[in-house]
C-alpha positions, 0 to 999 in steps of 0.5 A, a space after each residue: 570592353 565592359 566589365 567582365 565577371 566570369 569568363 569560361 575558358 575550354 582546356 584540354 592537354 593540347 597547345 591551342 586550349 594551353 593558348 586559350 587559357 593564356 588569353 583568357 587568364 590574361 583577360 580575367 586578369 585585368 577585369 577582375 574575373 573569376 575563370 572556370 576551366 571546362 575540360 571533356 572527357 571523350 565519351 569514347 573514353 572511360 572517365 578515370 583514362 588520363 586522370 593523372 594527366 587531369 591533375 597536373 594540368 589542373 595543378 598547372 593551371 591553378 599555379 598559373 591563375 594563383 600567381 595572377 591574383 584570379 579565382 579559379 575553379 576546374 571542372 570536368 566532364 564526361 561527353 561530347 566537348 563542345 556540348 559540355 562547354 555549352 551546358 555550363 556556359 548556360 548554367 554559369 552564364 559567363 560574359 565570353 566563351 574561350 576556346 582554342 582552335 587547331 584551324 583543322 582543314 581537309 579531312 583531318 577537320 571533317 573526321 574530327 569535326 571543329 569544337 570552336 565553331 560548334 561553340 560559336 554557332 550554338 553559343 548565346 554569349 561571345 566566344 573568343 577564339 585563338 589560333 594555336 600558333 599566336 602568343 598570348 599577350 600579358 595584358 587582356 587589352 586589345 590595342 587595334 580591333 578590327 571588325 567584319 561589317 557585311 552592312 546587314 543586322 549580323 553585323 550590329 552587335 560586332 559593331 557595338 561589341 567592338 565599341 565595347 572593346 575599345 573602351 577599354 584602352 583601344 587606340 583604334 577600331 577598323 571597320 572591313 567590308 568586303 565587296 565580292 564583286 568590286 574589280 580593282 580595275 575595270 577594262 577600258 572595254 567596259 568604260 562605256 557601259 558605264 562599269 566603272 561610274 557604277 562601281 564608284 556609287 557602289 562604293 560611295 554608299 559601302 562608305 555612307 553605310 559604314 558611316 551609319 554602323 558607328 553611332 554619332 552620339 556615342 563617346 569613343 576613346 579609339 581612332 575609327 577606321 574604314 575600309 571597302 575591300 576587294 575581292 573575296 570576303 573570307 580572304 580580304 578580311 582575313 588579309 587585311 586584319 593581318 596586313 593593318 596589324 590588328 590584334 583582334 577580329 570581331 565577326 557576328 555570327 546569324 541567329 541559330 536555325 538551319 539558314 542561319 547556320 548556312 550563313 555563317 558557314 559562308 564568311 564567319 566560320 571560313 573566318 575563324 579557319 584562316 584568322 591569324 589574330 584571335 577572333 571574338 564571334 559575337 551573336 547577332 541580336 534581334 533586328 532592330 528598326 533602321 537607322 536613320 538614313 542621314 550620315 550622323 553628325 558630331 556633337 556640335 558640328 554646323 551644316 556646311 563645315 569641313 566638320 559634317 560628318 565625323 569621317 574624312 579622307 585617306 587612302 592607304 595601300 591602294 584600298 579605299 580608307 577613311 578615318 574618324 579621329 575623336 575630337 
């Protein structure tokens, strides 16, 4: 991951902002950062309700970030939560947002409303969201990141972040892509309407596409993983995050504006409800020109050898997989 020099961190007196600071405490950490801590004061509450409680938890938190050597400074707040994170992630500029989630479902999320995904839609900085049931780790390294590909210019920036990621010390990334419409198997009833030869090109040019995320000329220290899954986007990435051990997801989320909202209610909000590993939602950036439309070639790579694109076959547990592994 690039150098971090701030990171804002959302407490309060729950278990999911305790695990949130614990992430980001670890991570500022191993970067050197300065952590500020943003804490709300409902504004159906006065501000002087609980301002003992404010002070052990603040003392709490200072001991903790003390003994791990990190400038801190708490802050606090009256008003709505996920606009007071926002003001001061614009006046502080921070280089990733943490915030801990409940993974609310049903009613209980639609009367109380989910902080982490107000954040992540509105947020011009990645935020990095933690389930309430993990541990935190006591390093600020990520050794597998897996990556939500849906092979549009949403996904770029998760690319490129998770790039980043693994610049520092990662030993793999995994790409996902998610065919909604791709059966595991096609009835032999199909056969002759040529199902199954469609299928097949579909997922050669899913690969071909996953080939182009990742940018040739780009040196990486981690192993480059694919995969084309099937079935349902939401449910298959989230599964196969968990079931390849990774311990971190990273998602894009669309530009801010009515339909992009709409979009990232679809797969990146439905993420961050089910992702048992922390997810990093990353803003997309403005559409840039397409890449070129040739599968990109290792440095020093000849025309016709095994060696033309840096890729190659495997399969694992039934799911089409390639891997990249640097030279």
């Amino acid at each position: 991951m690039e150098r971090l020099s701030r990171i804002l961190v959302a407490v309060d007196f729950s278990s999911p902002a305790r695990r949130g600071f614990e992430y980001a405490l670890a991570l500022a950490k191993r970067h050197g950062a300065d952590l500020v801590a943003i804490q709300a004061v409902p504004p159906n509450q006065a501000f002087n309700w609980e301002g003992a409680e404010r002070q052990t938890l603040k003392a709490s938190l200072q001991q903790a970030a003390d003994e791990a050597a990190v400038g801190f400074d708490y802050r606090v707040q009256h008003g709505d939560a996920a606009e007071i994170i926002l003001l001061h992630a614009h006046a502080l500029r921070p280089d990733v947002i943490v915030v801990g989630t409940h993974q609310r479902r049903g009613l209980e999320r639609w009367r109380l409303g989910s902080v982490s995904e107000r954040v992540v839609t509105k947020a011009s900085v990645p935020v990095l969201v933690v389930p309430a049931s993990l541990r935190a780790q006591g390093t600020g390294t990520f050794r597998h990141v897996a990556v939500a590909v849906d092979l549009t210019a949403v996904s770029e920036a998760a690319v490129e972040r998770a790039l980043d990621v693994a610049s520092d010390g990662t030993h793999r990334v995994t790409l996902l892509h998610a065919m909604p419409g791709l059966s595991s198997r096609v009835p032999p009833s199909l056969y002759s309407y040529g199902m199954a030869q469609q299928q097949s090109q579909d997922v050669r040019e899913a690969r071909r596409e996953l080939q182009l995320a990742v940018p040739a000329e780009r040196p990486i220290r981690a192993a480059i993983h694919t995969r084309i899954l099937r079935g349902d986007t939401t449910t298959q990435i989230s599964r196969a995050a968990g079931t390849i051990g990774a311990d971190l997801l990273v998602v894009g989320v669309p530009r801010r504006g009515v339909v992009a909202n709409a979009l990232f209610g679809t797969t990146a909000s439905r993420l961050l409800k089910v992702s048992r590993v922390p997810v990093l939602a990353v803003p997309a950036a403005r559409q840039r020109s397409r890449r070129k439309e040739s599968v990109p070639q290792p440095r020093g790579a000849e025309r016709g050898s095994d060696r033309a694109t840096p890729f190659r076959d495997m399969a694992d547990a039934g799911l089409l997989s390639r891997r990249w592994s640097p030279r």
